[in-house]
C-alpha positions as CSV (number, residue, x, y, z in Angstrom):
1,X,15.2,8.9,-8.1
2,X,15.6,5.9,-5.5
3,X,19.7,6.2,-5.6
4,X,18.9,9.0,-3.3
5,X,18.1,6.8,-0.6
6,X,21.6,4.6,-1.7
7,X,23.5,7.9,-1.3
8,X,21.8,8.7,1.9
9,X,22.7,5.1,3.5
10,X,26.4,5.9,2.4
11,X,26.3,9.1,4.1
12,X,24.6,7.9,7.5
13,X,26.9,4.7,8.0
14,X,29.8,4.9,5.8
15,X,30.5,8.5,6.6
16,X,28.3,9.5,9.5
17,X,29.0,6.1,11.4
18,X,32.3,5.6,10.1
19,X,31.9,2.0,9.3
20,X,33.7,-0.2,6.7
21,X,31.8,-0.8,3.4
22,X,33.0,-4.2,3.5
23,X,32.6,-5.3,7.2
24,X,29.5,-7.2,7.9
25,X,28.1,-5.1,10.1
26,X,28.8,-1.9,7.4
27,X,27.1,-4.0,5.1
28,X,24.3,-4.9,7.0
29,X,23.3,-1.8,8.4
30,X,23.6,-0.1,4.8
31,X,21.3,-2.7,3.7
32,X,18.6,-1.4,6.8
33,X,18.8,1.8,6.1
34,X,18.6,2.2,2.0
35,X,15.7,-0.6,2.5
36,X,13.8,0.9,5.4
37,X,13.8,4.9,3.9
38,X,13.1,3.3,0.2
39,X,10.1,1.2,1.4
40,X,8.4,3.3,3.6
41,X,8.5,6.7,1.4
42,X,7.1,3.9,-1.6
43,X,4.6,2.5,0.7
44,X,2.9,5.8,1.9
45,X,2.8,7.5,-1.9
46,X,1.7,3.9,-3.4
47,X,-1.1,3.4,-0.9
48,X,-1.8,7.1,-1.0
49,X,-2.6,6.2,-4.9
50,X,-4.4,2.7,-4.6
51,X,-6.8,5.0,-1.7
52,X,-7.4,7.2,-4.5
53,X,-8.1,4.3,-7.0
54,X,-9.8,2.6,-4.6
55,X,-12.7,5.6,-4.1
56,X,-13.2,4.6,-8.0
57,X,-13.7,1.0,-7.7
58,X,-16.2,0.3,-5.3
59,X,-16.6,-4.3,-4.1
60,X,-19.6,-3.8,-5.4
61,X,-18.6,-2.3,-9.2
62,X,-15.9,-5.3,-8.6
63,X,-19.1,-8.0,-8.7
64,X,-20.6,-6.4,-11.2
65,X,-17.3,-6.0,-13.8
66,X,-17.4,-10.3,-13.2
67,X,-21.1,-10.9,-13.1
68,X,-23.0,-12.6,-15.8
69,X,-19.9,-13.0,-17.9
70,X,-19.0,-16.2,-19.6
71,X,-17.0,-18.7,-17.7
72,X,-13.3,-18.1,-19.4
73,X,-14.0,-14.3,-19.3
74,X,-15.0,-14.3,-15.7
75,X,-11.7,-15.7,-14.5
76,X,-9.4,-13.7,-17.1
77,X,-11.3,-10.6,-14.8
78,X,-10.7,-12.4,-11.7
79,X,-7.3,-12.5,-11.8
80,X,-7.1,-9.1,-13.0
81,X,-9.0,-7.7,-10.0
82,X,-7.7,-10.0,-7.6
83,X,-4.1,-8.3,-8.8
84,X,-5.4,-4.8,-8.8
85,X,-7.6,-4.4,-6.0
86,X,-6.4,-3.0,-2.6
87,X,-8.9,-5.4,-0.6
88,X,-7.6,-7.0,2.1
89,X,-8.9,-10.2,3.6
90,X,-11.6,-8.7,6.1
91,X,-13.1,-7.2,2.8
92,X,-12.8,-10.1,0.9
93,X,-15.3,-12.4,2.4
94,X,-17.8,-10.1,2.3
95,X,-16.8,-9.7,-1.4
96,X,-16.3,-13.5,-1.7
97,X,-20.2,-13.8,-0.3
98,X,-21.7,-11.3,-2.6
99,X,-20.1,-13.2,-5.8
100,X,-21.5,-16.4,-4.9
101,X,-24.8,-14.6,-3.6
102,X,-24.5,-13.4,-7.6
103,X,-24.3,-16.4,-9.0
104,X,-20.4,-15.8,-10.0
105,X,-19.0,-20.1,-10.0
106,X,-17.3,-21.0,-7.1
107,X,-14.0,-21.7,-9.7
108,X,-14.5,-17.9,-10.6
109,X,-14.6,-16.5,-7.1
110,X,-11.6,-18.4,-5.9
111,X,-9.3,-17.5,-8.5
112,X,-10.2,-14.0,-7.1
113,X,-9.3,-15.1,-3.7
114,X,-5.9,-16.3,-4.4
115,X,-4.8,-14.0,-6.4
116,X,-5.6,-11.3,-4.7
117,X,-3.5,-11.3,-1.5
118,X,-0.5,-13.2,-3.9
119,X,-0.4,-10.0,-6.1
120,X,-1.2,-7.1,-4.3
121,X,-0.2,-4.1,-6.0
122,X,1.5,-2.1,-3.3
123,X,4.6,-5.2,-3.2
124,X,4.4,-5.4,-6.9
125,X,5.7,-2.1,-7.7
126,X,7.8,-2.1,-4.7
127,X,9.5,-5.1,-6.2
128,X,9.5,-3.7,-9.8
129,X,11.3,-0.5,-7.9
130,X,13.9,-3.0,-5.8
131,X,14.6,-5.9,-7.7
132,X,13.9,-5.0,-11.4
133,X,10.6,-5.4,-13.6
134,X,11.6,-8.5,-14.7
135,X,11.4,-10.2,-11.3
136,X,7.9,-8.3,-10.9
137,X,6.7,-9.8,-14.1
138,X,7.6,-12.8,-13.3
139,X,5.7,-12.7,-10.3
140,X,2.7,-11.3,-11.5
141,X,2.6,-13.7,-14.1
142,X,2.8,-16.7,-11.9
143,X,0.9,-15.8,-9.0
144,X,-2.2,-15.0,-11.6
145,X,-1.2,-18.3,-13.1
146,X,-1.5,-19.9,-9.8
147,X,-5.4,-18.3,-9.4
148,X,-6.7,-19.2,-12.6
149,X,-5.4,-22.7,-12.0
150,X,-6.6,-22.9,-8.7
151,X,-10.5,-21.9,-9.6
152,X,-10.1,-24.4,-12.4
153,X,-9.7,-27.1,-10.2
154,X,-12.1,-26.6,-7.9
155,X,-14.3,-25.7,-10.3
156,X,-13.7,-29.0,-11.8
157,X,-14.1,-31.0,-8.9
158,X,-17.1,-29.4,-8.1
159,X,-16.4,-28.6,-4.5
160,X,-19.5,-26.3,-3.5
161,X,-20.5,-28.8,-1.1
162,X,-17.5,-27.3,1.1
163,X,-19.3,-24.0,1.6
164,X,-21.0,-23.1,4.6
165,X,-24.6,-23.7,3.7
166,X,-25.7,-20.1,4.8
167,X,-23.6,-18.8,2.3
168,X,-26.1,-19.3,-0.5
169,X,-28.9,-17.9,1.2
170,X,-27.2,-14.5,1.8
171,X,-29.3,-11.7,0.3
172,X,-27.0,-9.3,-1.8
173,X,-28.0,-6.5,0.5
174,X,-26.6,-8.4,3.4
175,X,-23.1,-7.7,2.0
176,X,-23.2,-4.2,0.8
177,X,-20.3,-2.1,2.1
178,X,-19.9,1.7,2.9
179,X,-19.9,4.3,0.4
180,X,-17.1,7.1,0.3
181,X,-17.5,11.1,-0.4
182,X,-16.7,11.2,-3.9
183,X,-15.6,14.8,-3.5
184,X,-12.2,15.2,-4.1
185,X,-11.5,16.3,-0.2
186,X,-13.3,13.2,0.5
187,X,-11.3,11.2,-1.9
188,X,-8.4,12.7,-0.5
189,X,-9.4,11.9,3.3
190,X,-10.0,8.6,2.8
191,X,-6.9,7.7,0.8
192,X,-4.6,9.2,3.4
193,X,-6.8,7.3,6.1
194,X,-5.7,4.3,3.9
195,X,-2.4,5.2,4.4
196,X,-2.6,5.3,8.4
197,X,-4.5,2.3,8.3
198,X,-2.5,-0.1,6.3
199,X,1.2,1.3,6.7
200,X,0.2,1.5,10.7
201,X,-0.7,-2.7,10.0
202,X,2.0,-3.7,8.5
203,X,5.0,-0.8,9.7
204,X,5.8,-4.2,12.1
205,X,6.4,-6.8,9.5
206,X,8.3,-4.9,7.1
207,X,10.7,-3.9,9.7
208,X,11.1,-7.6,10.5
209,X,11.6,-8.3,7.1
210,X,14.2,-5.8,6.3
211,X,16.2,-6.5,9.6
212,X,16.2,-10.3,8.4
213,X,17.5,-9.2,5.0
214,X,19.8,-6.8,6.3
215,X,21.5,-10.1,8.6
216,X,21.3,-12.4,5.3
217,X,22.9,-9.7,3.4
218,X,25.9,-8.9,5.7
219,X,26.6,-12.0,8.0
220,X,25.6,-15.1,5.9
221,X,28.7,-16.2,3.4
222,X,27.5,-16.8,-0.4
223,X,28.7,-20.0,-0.3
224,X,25.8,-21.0,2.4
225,X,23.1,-20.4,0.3
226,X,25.8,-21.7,-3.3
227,X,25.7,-25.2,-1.3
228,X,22.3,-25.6,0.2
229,X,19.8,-23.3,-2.4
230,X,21.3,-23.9,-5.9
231,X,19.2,-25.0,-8.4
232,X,20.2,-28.3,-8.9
233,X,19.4,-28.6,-5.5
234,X,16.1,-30.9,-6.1
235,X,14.9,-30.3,-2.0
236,X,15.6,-26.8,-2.4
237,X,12.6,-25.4,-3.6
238,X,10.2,-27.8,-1.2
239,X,12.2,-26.6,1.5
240,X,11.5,-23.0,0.5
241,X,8.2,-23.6,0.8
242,X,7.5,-25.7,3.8
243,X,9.9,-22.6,5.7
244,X,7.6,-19.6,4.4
245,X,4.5,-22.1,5.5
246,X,4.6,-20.9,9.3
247,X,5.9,-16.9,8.8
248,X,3.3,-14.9,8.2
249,X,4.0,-11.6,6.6
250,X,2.4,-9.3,3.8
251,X,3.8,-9.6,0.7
252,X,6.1,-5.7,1.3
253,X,7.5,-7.3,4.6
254,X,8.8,-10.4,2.5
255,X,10.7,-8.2,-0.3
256,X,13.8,-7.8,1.6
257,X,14.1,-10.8,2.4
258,X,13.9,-11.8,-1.0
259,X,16.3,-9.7,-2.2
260,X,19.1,-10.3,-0.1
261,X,18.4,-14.3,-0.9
262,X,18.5,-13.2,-4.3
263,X,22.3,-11.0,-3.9
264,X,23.4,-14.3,-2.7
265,X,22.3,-16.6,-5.6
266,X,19.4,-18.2,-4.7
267,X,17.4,-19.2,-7.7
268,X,14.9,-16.8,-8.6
269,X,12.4,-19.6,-8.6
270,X,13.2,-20.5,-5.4
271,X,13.3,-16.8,-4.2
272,X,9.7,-16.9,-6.0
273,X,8.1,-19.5,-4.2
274,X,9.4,-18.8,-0.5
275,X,7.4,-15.3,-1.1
276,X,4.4,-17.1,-2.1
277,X,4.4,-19.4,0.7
278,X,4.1,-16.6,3.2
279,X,2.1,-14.6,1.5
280,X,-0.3,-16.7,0.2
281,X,-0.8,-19.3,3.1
282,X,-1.6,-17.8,6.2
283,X,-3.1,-18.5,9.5
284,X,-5.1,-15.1,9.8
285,X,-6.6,-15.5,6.5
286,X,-7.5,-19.0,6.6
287,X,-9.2,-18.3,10.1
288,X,-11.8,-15.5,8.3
289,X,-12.4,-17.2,5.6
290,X,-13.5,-20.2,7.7
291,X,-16.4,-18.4,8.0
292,X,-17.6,-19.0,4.8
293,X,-15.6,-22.4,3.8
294,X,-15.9,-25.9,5.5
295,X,-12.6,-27.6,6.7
296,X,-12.2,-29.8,3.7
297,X,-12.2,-27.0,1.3
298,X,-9.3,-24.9,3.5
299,X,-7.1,-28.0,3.7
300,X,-7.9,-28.2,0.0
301,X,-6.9,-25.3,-0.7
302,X,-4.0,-25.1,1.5
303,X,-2.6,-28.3,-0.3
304,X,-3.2,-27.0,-3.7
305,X,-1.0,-24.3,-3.3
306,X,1.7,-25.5,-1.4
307,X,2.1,-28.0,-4.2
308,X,1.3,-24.9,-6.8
309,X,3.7,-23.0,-5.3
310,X,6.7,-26.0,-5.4
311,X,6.1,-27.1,-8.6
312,X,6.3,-22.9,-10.2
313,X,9.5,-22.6,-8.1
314,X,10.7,-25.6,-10.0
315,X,9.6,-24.8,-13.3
316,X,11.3,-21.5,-13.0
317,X,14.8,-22.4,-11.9
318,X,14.4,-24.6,-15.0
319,X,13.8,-21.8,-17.3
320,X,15.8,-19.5,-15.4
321,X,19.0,-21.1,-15.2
């Protein structure tokens, strides 16, 4: 079904526009508008859904799937929730309050943490639909990788002392959020309000990110990339990552970009890790959830995945070569 939006970029700049399918600037703008119509009409039926799913699964039914479980249980759920709930970081410190409030380990409720804005569902099966399951499934798998590692570690090392004191003393209660009409109009109303809300957030970000794709994809020779982003490459990968470090986009936004990287040979695990370096390290996020955590434990964390995230790209390109 998505070769319809394929045939309709032919149509608008091939045949409408007139332009050469193998000038730059025919590529390019092919690239922007097959991307643009694909992601948008998946974006608006995809959140539509995950609104729907969402009216099911309540934060609160969220603690209570994790609660009182045993430790290796609790972060197989984790990561499962932090991969298929559509809760964005405002909601998750109130979430990430009310599972230590519960007496969830601090180990437990980070793996929840970084998972869940790494795998978010909405870019997963946009990805799936774009770049093949494969590459999906690869991601999934090593971004839940990353989480479970991450809690491990901290829970390890022990580092409770780096949250904010007041956190513990936080009544349940305290932390309860709204409930939805679970009629089905209601159910309806609030996933198209879903909709509004988050394709209105991020409409800017994955415009950006298609626009950069589309200019990778038409203007910038193979042989760039071939020279300065092949796998044997052994600065490739860190590069990656210290360039996602200051761009801050949603996982969707970063899937163009991905892909053209990935039409011109960049390693997938390279390709891998640049997306989790934007997506999962960002200013915005790390200024919430400074409300609950102490500097140390953010520059912690920060660290951990940067290196996480360098030494996955590696690995891959290893296995993927």
């Amino acid at each position: 079904m998505l070769e319809m939006f394929g045939r309709l970029a032919d149509a608008t700049v091939h045949a409408g526009l007139g332009l050469d399918p193998t000038s730059a600037l025919g590529r390019s703008l092919h690239f922007f508008v097959e991307d643009t119509t694909k992601i948008f009409f998946l974006l608006v039926v995809i959140v539509f859904v995950m609104g729907l799913f969402r009216t099911l699964l309540a934060p609160e039914k969220v603690r209570g799937y994790i609660e009182g479980r045993s430790r290796g249980v609790g972060y197989l759920l984790a990561v499962i929730l932090g991969a298929v709930t559509p809760f964005c970081s405002c909601s998750s410190v109130p979430l990430f309050i009310g599972f230590l409030e519960g007496g969830i380990p601090l180990g437990v409720t980070m793996a929840f943490l970084i998972t869940s804005p790494l795998v978010n569902e909405v870019a997963v099966v946009i990805l799936g639909s774009i770049m093949g399951w494969k590459m999906a499934t690869v991601y999934v798998i090593t971004g839940m990788s990353v989480g479970v590692l991450g809690g491990l570690v901290i829970d390890r090392l022990r580092l409770e002392r780096w949250v904010e004191p007041y956190v513990w003393n936080i009544r349940m209660g305290a932390v309860a959020t709204g409930q939805v009409d679970g009629s089905l109009p209601g159910r309806v109303r609030y996933a198209w309000q879903e909709v509004q809300t988050i394709v209105g957030r991020i409409w800017g970000y994955v415009l950006v990110g298609i626009g950069l794709g589309a200019a990778l994809h038409g203007y910038v020779p193979q042989e760039w990339f071939l020279r300065y982003a092949a796998a044997d490459n052994p600065f490739a990968v860190p590069a990656a990552v210290l360039m996602g470090l200051p761009l801050y986009s949603n996982a969707t936004g970063i899937i163009p970009v991905a892909e053209a990287l990935l039409a011109k040979g960049v390693p997938v695990g390279t390709v891998i890790a640049f997306m989790m370096s934007v997506v999962g390290v960002s200013i915005p996020e790390f200024v919430i959830l400074r409300k609950v955590l102490k500097v140390e434990m953010l520059v912690f964390f920060a660290c951990f995945l940067l290196v996480a995230f360098t030494v996955v790209g590696c690995l891959l390109n290893v296995l993927f070569v």
